[in-house]
N, C-alpha and C positions, 0 to 999 in steps of 0.2 A: 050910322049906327056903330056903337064902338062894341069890339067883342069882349064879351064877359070872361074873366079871369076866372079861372077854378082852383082852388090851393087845396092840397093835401096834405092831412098831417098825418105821418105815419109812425104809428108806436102800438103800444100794447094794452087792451082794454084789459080792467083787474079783471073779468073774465077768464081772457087768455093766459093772463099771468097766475090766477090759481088754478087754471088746470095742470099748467107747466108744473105746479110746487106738487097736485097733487099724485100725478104721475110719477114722477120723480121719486116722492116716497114711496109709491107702489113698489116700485123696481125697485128700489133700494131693501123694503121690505121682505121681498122674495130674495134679492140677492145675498142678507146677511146668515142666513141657513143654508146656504149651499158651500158659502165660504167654510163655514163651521164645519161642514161635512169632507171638504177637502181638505184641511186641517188634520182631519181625523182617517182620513182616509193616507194622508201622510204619513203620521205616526204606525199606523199598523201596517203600512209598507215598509220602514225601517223598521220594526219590528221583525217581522217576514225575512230583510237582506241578514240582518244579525242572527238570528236563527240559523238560516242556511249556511252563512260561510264556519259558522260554529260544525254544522254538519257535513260540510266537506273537507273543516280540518279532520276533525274524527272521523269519517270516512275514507280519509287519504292516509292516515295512522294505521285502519286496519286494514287495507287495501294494500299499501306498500311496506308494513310492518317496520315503521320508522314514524318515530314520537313526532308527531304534528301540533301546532298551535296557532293561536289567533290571537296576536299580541292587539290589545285596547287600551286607547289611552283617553281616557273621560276629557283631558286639559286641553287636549289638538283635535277630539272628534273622528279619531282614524281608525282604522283596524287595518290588519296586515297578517296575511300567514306565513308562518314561519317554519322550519325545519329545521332537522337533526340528522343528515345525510349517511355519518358514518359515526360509531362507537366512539364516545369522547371527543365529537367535534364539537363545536359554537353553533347555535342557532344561526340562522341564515334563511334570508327572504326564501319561501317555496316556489317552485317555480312553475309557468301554465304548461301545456299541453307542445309550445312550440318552443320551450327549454329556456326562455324570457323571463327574468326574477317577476312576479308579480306585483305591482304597484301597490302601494297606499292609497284606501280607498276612505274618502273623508265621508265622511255621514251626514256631517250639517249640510253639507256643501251641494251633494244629493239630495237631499231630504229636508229642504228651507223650513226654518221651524222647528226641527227635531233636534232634541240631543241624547246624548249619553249622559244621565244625572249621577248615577255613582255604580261601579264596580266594587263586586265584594266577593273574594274567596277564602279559602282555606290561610290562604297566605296574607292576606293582605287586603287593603280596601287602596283607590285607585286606578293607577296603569298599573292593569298585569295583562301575562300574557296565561291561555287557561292551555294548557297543553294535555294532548290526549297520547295514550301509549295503543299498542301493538293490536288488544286488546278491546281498545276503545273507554278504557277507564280514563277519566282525569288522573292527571298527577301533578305535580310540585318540582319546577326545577330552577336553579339559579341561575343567574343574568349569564354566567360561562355555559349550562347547558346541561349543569350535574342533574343525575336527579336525586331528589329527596322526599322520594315517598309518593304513595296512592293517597289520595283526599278518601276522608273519614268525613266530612261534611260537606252539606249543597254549595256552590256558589250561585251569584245572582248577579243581576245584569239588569239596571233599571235604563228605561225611555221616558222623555215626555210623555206627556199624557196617558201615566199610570202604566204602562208597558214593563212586564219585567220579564225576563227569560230567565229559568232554574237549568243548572248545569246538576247535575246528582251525584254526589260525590261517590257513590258505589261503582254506579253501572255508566257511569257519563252520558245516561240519557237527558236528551236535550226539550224542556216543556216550557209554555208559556199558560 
């Protein structure tokens, strides 16, 4: 008696192969609204970082009674705070808590997908820097450190996805 040979063929019944397609779109289904949401959940976390270090330059202005700013540069994506230490000196990086200039803090780079779409103040649309006095008001000073004046109007501060922050040119309260 010779033994019977068994052969397998092993592959994929269209069966199994449409359930594979139609799972797959299941989970793709659910997966494209969640993405959408952490998108969005990005933008209003850089929203939130720009907000705050705006409030801690104006909070370290009227806390150490020395004109504070948060230079933005829309074209690099950075913001940086800066200082005016002594009466007619130069801006100069602020510095943290352990006497270490504070870094350039890039936004995109943080915040994947997010930018800064345009800067606009009193002075200028662009890189500016928005600097806050004694008092807590915005004011207007030149690249040397002069100043030239309290703002008479808001500036603004746009984000992706519709994100803007208003600076107020009176009272330099900070709203989005």
């Amino acid at each position: 008696m010779r033994p019977r040979l068994v052969t397998t063929h092993r592959g994929f019944t269209l069966l199994e192969a449409a359930l594979v397609i139609i799972i797959t779109g299941i989970l793709a289904a659910t997966a494209i609204p969640a993405l959408s949401s952490i998108s969005a959940a990005r933008q209003a976390s850089a929203a939130d970082e720009l907000e705050r270090r705006l409030g801690v330059a104006r909070a370290r202005a009227m806390a150490e009674g020395a004109p504070f700013g948060l230079a933005i540069d829309p074209a690099a994506q950075t913001l940086r705070t800066l200082t005016i230490a002594s009466a007619g000196g130069t801006p100069t990086p602020a510095t943290d808590p352990l006497g270490q200039a504070e870094p350039v803090f890039n936004l995109a780079a943080a915040y994947p997908g997010v930018q800064i779409t345009h800067v606009s103040t009193p002075a200028g649309s662009g890189a500016q820097t928005i600097w806050f006095a004694y008092d807590g008001a915005p004011h207007a000073r030149s690249a040397a450190g002069a100043s030239l004046g309290t703002w008479s109007q808001d500036a603004s501060i746009t984000l992706t996805g519709g994100f803007t922050i208003t600076i107020r040119g009176v009272t330099g309260a900070i709203t989005r």
